[in-house]
BAKESE-520876 format. One record per residue (C-alpha): residue number from 1; residue in three letters; y, x, z. Coordinates in steps of 0.02 Angstrom, whole numbers, always signed. Each point is the difference from the previous one (the first is absolute). Layout:
N
+-----+-----+--------+--------+--------+
:   i :  aa :      y :      x :      z :
+-----+-----+--------+--------+--------+
: NUM : ALA :      Y :      X :      Z :
...
+-----+-----+--------+--------+--------+
END
This chain:
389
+-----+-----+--------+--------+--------+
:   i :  aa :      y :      x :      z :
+-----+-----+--------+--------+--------+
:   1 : UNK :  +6651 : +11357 :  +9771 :
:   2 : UNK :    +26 :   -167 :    +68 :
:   3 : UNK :     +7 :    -16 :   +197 :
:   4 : UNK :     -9 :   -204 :    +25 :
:   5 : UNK :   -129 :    -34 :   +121 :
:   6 : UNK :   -160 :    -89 :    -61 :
:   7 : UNK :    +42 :   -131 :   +118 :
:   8 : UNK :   +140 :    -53 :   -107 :
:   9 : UNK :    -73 :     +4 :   -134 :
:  10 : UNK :    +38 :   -174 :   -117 :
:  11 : UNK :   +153 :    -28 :   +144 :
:  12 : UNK :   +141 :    +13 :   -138 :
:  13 : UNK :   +197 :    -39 :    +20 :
:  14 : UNK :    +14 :   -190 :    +91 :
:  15 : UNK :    +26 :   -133 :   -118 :
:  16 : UNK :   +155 :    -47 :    +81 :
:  17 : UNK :    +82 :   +183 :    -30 :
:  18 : UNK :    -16 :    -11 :   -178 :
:  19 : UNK :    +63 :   -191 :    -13 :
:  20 : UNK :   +169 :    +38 :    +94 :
:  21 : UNK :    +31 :   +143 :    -66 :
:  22 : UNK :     -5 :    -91 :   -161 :
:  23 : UNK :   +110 :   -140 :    +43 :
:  24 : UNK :   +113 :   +129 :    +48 :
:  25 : UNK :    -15 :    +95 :   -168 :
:  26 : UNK :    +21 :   -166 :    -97 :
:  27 : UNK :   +121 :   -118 :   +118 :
:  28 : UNK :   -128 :   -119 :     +9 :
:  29 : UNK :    -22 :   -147 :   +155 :
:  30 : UNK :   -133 :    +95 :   +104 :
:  31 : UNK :   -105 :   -147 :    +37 :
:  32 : UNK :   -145 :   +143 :    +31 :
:  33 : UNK :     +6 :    +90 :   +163 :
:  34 : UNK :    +17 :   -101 :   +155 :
:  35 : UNK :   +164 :    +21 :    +86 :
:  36 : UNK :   +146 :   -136 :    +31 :
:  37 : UNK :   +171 :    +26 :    -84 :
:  38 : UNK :    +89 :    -44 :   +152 :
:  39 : UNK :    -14 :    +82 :   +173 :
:  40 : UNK :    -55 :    -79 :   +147 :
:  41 : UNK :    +90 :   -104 :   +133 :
:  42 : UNK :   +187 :    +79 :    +89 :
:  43 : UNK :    -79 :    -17 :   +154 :
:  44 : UNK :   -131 :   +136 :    -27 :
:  45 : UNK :   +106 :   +148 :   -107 :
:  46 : UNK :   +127 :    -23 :   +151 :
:  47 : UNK :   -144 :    +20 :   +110 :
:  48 : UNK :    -43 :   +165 :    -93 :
:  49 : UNK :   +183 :    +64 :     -7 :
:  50 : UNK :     +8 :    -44 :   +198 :
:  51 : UNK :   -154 :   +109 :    +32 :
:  52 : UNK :    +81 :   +150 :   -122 :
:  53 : UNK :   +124 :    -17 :   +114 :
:  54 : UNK :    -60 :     -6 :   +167 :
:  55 : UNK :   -122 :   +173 :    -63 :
:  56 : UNK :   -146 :    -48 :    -52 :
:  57 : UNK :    -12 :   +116 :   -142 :
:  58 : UNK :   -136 :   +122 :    +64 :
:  59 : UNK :   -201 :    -13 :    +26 :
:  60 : UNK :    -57 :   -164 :    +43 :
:  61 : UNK :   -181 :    -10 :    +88 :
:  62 : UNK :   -133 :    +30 :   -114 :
:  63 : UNK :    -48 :   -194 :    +51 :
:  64 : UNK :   +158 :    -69 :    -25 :
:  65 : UNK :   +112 :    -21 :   +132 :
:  66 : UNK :    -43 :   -125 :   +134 :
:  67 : UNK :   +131 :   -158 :    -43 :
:  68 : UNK :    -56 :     -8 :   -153 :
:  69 : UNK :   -189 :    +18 :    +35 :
:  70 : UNK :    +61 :   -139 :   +148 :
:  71 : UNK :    +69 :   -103 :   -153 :
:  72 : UNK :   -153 :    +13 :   -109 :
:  73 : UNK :   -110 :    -57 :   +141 :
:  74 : UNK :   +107 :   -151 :    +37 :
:  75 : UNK :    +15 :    -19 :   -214 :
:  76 : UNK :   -188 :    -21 :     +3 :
:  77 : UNK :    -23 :   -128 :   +150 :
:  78 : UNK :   +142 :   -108 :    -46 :
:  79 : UNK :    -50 :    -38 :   -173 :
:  80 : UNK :   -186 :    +23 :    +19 :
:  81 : UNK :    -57 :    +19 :   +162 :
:  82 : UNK :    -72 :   +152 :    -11 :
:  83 : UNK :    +18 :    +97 :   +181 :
:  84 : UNK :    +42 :   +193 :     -3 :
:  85 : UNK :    +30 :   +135 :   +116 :
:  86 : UNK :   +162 :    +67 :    -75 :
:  87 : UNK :    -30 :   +182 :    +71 :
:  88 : UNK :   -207 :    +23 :    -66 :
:  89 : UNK :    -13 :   -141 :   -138 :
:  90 : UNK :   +155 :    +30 :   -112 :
:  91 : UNK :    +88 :   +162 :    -98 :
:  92 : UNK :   +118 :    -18 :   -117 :
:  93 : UNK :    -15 :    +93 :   -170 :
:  94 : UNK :   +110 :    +75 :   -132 :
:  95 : UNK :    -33 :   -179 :   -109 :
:  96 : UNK :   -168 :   -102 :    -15 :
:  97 : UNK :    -49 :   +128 :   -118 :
:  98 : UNK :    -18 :   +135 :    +98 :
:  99 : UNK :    -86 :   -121 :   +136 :
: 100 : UNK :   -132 :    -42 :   -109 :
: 101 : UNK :    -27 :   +175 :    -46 :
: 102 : UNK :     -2 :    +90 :   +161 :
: 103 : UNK :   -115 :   -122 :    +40 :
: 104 : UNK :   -142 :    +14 :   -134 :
: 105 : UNK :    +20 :   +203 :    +22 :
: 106 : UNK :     +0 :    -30 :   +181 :
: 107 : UNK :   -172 :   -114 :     -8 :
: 108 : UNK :    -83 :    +24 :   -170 :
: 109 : UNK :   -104 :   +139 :    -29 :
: 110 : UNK :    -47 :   +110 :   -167 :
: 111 : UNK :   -138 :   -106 :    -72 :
: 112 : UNK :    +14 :   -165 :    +70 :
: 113 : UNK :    +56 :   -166 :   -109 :
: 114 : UNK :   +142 :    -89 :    +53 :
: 115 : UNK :    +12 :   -184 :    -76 :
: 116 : UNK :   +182 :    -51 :    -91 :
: 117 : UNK :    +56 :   -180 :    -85 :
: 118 : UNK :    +29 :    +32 :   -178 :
: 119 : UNK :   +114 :     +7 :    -70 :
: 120 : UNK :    +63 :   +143 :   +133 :
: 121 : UNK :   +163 :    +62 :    +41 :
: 122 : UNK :    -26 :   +170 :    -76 :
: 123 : UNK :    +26 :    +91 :   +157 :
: 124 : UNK :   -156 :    -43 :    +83 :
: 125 : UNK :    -97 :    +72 :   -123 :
: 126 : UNK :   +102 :   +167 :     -2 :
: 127 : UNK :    -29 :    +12 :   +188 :
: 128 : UNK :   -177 :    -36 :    +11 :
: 129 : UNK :    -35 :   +146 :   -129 :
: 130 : UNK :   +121 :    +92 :    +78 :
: 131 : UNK :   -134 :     -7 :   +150 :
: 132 : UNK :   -136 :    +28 :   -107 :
: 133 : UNK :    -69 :   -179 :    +26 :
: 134 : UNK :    -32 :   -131 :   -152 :
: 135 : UNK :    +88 :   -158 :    -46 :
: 136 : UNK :   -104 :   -158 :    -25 :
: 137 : UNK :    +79 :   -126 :    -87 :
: 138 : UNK :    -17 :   -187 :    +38 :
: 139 : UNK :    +78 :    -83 :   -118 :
: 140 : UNK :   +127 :   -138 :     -3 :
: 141 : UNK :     +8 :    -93 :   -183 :
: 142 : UNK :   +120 :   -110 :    -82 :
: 143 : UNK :    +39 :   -141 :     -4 :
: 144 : UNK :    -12 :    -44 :   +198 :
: 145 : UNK :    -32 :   +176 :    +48 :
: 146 : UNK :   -107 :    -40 :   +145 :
: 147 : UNK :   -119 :    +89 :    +80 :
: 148 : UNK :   -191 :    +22 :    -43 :
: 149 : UNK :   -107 :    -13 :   +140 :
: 150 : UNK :   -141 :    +33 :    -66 :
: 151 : UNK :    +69 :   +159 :    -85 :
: 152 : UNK :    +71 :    +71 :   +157 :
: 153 : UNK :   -178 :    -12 :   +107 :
: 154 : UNK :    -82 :    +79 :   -157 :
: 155 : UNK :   +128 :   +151 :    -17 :
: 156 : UNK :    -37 :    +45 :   +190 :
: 157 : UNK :   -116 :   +157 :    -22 :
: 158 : UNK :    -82 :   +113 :   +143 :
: 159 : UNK :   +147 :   +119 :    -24 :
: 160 : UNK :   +134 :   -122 :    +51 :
: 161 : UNK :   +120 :     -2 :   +154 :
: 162 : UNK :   +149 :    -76 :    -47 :
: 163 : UNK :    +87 :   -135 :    -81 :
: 164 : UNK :   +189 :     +3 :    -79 :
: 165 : UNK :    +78 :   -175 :    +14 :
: 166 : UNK :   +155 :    -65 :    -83 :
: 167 : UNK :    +58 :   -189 :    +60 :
: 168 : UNK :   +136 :    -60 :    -71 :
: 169 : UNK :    -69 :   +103 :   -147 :
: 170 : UNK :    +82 :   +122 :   -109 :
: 171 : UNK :    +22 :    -19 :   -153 :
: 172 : UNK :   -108 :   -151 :    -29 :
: 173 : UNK :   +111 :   -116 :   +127 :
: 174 : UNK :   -137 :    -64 :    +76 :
: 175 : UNK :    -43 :    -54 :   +192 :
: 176 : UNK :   -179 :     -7 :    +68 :
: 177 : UNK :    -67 :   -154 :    +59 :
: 178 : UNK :    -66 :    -16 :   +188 :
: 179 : UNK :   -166 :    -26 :   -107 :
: 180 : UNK :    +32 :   +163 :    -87 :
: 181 : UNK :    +60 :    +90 :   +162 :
: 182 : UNK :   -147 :    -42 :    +88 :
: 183 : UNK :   -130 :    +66 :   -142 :
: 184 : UNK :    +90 :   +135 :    +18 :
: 185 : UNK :    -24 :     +9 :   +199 :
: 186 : UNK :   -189 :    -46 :    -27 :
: 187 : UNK :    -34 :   +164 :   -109 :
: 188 : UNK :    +92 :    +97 :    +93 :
: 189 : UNK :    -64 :    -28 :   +173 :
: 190 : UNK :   -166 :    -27 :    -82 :
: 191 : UNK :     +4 :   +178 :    -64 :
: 192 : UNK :   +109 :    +88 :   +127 :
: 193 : UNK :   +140 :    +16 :   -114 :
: 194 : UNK :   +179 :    +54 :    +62 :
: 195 : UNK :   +150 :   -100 :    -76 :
: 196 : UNK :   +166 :    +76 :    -90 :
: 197 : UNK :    +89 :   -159 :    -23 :
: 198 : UNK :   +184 :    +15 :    -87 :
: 199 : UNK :   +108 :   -122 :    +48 :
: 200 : UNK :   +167 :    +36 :    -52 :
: 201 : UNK :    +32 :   -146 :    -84 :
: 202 : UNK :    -58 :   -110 :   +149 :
: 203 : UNK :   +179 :   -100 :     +7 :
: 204 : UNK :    -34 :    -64 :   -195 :
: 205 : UNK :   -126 :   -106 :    -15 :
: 206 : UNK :    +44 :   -173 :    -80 :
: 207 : UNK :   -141 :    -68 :    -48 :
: 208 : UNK :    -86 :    -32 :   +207 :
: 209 : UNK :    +45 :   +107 :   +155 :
: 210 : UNK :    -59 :   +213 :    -15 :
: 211 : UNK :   -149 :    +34 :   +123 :
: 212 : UNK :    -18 :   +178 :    +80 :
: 213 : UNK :   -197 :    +30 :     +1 :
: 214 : UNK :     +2 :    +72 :   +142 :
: 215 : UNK :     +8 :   -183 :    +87 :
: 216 : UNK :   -151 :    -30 :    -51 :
: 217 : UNK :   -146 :     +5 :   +144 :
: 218 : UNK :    -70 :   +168 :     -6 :
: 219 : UNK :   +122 :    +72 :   -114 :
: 220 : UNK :   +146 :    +67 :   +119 :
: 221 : UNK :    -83 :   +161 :    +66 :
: 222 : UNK :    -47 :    +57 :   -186 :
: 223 : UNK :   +165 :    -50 :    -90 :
: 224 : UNK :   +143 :   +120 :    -31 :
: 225 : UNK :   +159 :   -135 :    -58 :
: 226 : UNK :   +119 :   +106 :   -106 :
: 227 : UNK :   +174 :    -74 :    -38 :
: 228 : UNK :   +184 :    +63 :    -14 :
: 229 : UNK :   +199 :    -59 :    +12 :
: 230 : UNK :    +14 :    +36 :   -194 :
: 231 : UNK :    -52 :   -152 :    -52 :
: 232 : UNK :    +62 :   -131 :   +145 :
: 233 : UNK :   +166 :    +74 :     -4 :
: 234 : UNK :    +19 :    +59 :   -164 :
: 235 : UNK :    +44 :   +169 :    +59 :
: 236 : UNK :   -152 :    +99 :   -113 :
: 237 : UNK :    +99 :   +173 :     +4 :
: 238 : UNK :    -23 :    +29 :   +173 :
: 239 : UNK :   -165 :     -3 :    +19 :
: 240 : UNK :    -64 :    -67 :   +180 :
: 241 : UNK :   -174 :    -57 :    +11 :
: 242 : UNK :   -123 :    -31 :   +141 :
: 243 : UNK :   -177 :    -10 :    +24 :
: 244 : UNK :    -79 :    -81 :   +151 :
: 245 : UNK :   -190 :    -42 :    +76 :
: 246 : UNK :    -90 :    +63 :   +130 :
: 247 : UNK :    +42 :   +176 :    +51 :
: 248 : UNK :   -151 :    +97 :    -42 :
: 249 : UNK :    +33 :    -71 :   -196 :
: 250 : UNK :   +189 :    +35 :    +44 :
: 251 : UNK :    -40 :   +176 :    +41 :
: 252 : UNK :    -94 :    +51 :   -131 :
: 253 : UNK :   +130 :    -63 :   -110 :
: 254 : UNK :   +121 :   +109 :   +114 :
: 255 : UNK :   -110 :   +169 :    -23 :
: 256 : UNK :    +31 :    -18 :   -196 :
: 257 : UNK :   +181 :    -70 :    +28 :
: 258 : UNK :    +57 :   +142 :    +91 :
: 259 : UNK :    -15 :   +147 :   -130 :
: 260 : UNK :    +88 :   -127 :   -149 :
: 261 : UNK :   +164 :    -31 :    +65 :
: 262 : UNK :    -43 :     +8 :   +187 :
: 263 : UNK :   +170 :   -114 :    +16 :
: 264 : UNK :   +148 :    -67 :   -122 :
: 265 : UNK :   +156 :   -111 :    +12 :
: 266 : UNK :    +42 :     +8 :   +183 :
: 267 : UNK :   +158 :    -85 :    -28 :
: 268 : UNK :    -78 :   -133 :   -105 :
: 269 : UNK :   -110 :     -5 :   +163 :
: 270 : UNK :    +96 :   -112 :   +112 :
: 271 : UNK :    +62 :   -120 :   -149 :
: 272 : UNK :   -152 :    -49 :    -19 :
: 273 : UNK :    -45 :    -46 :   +160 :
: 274 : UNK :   +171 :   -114 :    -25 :
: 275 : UNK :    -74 :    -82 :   -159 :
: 276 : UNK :   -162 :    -25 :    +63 :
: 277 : UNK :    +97 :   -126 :   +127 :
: 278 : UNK :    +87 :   -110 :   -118 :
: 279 : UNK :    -29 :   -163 :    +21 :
: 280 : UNK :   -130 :   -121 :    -94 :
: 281 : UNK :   +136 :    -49 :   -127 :
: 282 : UNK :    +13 :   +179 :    -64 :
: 283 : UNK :   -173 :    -14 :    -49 :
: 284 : UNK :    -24 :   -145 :    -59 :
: 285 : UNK :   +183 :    +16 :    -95 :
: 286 : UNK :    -76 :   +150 :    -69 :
: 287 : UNK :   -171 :   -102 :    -63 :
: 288 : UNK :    +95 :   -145 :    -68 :
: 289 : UNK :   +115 :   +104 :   -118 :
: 290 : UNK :   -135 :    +85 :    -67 :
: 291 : UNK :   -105 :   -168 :    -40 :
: 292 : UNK :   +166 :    -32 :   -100 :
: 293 : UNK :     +9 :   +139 :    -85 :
: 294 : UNK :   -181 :    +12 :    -49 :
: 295 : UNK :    +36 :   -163 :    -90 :
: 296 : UNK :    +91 :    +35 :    -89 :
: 297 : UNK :    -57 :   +155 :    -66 :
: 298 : UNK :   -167 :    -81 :    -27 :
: 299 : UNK :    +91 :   -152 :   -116 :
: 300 : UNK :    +85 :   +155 :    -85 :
: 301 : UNK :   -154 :    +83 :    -45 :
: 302 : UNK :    -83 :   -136 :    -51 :
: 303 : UNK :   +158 :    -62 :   -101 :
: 304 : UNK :    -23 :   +170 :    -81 :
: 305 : UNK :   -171 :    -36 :    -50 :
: 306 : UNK :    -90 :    +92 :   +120 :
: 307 : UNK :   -177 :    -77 :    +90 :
: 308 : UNK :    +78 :    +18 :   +194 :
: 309 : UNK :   -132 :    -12 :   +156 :
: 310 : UNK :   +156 :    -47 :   +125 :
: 311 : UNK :    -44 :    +88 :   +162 :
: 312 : UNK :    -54 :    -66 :   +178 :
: 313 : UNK :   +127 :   +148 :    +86 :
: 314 : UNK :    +78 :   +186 :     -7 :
: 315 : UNK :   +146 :    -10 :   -120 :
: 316 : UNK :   -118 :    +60 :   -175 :
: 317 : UNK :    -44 :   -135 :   -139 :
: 318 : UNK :   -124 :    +51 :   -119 :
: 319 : UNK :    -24 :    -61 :   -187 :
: 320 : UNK :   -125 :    +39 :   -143 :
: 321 : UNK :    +79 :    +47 :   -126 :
: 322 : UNK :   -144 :    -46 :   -134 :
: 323 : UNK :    +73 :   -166 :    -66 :
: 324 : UNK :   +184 :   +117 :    -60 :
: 325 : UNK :   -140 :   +105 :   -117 :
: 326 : UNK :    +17 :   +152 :   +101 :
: 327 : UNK :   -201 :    +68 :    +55 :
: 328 : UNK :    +61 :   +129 :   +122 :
: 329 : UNK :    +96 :    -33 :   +126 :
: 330 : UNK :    +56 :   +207 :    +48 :
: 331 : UNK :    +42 :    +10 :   -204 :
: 332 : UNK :   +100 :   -156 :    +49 :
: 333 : UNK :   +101 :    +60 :   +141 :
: 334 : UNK :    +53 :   +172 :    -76 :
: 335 : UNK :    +73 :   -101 :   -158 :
: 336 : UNK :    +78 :   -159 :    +84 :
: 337 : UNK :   +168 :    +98 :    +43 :
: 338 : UNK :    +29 :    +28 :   -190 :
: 339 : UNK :    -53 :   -175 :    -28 :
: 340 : UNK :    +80 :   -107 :   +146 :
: 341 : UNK :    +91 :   +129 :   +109 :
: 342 : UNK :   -104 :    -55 :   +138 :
: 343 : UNK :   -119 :   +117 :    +92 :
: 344 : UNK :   -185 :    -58 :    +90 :
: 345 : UNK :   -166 :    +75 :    +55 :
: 346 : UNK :   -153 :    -28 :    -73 :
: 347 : UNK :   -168 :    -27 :    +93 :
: 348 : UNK :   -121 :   +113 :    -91 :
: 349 : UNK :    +48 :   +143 :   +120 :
: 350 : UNK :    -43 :   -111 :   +173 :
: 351 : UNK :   -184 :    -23 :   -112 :
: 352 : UNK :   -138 :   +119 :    -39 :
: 353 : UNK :    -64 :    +27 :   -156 :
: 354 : UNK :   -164 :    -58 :    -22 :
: 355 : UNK :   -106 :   +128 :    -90 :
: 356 : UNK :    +10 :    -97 :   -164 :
: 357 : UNK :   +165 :    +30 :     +7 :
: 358 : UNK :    +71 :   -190 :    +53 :
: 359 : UNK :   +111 :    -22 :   +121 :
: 360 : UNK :    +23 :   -179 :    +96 :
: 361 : UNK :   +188 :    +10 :    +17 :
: 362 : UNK :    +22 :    +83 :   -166 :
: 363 : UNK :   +120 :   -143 :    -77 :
: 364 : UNK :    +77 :    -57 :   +176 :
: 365 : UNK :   +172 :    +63 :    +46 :
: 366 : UNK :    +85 :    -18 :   +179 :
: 367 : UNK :   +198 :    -52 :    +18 :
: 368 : UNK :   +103 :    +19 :   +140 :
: 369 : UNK :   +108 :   -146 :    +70 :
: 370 : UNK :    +63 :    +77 :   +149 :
: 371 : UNK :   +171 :    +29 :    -95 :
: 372 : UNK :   +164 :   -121 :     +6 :
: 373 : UNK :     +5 :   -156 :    -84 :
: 374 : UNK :   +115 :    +48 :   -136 :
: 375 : UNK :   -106 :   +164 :    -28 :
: 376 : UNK :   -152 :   -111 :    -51 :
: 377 : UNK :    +73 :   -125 :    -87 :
: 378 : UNK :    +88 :   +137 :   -115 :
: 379 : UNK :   -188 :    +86 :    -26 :
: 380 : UNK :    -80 :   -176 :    -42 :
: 381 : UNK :   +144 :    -13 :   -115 :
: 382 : UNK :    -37 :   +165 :   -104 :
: 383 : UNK :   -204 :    -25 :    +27 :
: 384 : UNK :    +34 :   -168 :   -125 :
: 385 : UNK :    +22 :   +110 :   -154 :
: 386 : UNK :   -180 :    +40 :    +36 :
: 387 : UNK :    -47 :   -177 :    -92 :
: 388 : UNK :   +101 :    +76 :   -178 :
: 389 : UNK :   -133 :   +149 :    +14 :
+-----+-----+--------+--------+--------+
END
């Protein structure tokens, strides 16, 4: 007798399980989960190793402990002016992902709708059904991926509360628009609407400078902003995050928070609140190399014969994979290490299937370029024998 709960129902293994553990099976290039291949700067393992050191190995406060909450606070004004009170308006989190889920089980109920940009990072919808809330999609298409306005004001229904945002977005690349931002504001104050918005890859956007929402007039008291160390410094595996907003969002998030981990990585703590101090070049150091590998990446693809949508920021590119014959882009993916010994993620899982069975990222596949130069020029190299197929 099977005892899954009915609220996982359709949840599954993650997508990004199954394509690792394949390049790992095969040897292939994992150009499929999102993690670096190198580690992050000296400055901020030393950092860790000198808080080791010094003992601070047990419990951190469930919140985070205050110099890094201080550092988040001062993270937040100095790049977008947003003003927080360090000890009611930030926690830190074991990773964005459990920020963004403590707070939809600390503020959605069972029943209500909660509104997502499709294609979705596929832990937002696990969480909302894990609160026994439904996803609405809002769907982002190809080839621009921008947002539809109109579609987002018509998927608001009487059961709504909450919207899950994703600028830079993963895995399409792309960055909303102040236009776009602001639609989003409009419905949201319009229909009372509190704001998830993930922001973790808020230091890679190429294409025009990333935007928090909650700058926008009327937006600040109903925004959570959800982002994390992983991605700035490259440092994925230890897992610091950090939500912030007003504190009666902040402690609902907290109420949730506090029976998943309750607290992690106390000596990864205070090394954050080092990196989050670097100065401008780090981050802009860290933007430009990207750009540069995205480039080339994107020329490799499209050398390879791939259609390639080159993205606005985060460090995913995504392709269609139509125009190399293949019609399914997850049927693609689980054969490309025997074909190329290169490994990627396709887009049908961030999708839902529509009931006739279509699905609008079924032949669109995501790559990784957050990997070292030599790394992706060695995959584009093996993805050219796709053109012989």
């Amino acid at each position: 007798m099977s005892r899954r709960s009915a609220r996982l129902d359709g949840i599954g293994t993650t997508i990004f399980a199954e394509m690792s553990a394949l390049a790992t099976q095969t040897g292939a290039i994992n150009l499929g989960q999102g993690f670096p291949d190198e580690d992050g700067p000296e400055v901020i393992r030393q950092a860790a190793r000198d808080a080791i050191t010094a003992g601070h190995n047990q419990y951190a406060p469930g919140t985070g402990i205050a110099p890094l909450r201080e550092a988040i606070a001062r993270h937040q004004h100095r790049f977008h002016g947003i003003e927080l009170d360090p000890a009611r308006e930030v926690v830190v989190t074991t990773g964005a992902t459990e920020a963004v889920a403590a707070a939809l089980l600390g503020l959605v109920n069972p029943g209500d709708d909660v509104l997502v940009l499709e294609p979705y990072y596929d832990s937002y919808r696990a969480v909302i059904q894990m609160a026994g809330a439904r996803h609405v999609a809002v769907t982002l298409r190809a080839p621009d991926f921008r947002l539809p306005v109109d579609e987002l004001r018509a998927a608001v229904t009487p059961r709504t509360t909450a919207i899950v945002l994703n600028t830079p977005h993963n895995p399409t690349g792309s960055v909303l628009t102040p236009q776009e931002l602001a639609a989003v504001a409009e419905v949201a104050i319009e229909h009372d609407l509190v704001v998830v918005s993930d922001e973790v890859y808020e230091h890679l956007a190429f294409a025009r400078p990333h935007v928090p929402i909650a700058t926008l007039p009327g937006m600040a008291e109903r925004t959570l902003t959800v982002s994390s160390a992983g991605k700035t410094f490259s440092l994925t595996g230890w897992k610091i995050g950090w939500a912030t907003g007003p504190a009666d969002l902040v402690d609902a998030l907290m109420g949730a928070k506090q029976f998943l981990t309750y607290t992690s990585g106390a000596p990864f703590q205070p090394a954050i609140a080092t990196a989050l101090d670097l100065p401008d070049a780090f981050f802009t150091g860290l933007r430009d190399g990207l750009r540069e590998r995205r480039d080339l990446l994107c020329s490799g693809l499209s050398d390879a014969g791939f259609d390639v949508f080159v993205p606005e920021g985060t460090y995913f590119a995504t392709t269609d994979v139509a125009p190399l014959g293949f019609s399914d882009g997850l049927e693609f993916c689980r054969t490309l290490p025997r074909l190329a010994g290169v490994v990627a993620v396709p887009h049908q899982v961030f999708h839902d299937d529509r009931p006739d069975g279509s699905n609008p990222g079924r032949t669109l596949v995501r790559w990784a370029f957050c990997k070292r130069t030599e790394v992706l020029v060695e995959a584009v190299e093996r993805l050219r024998a796709l053109r012989s197929i």
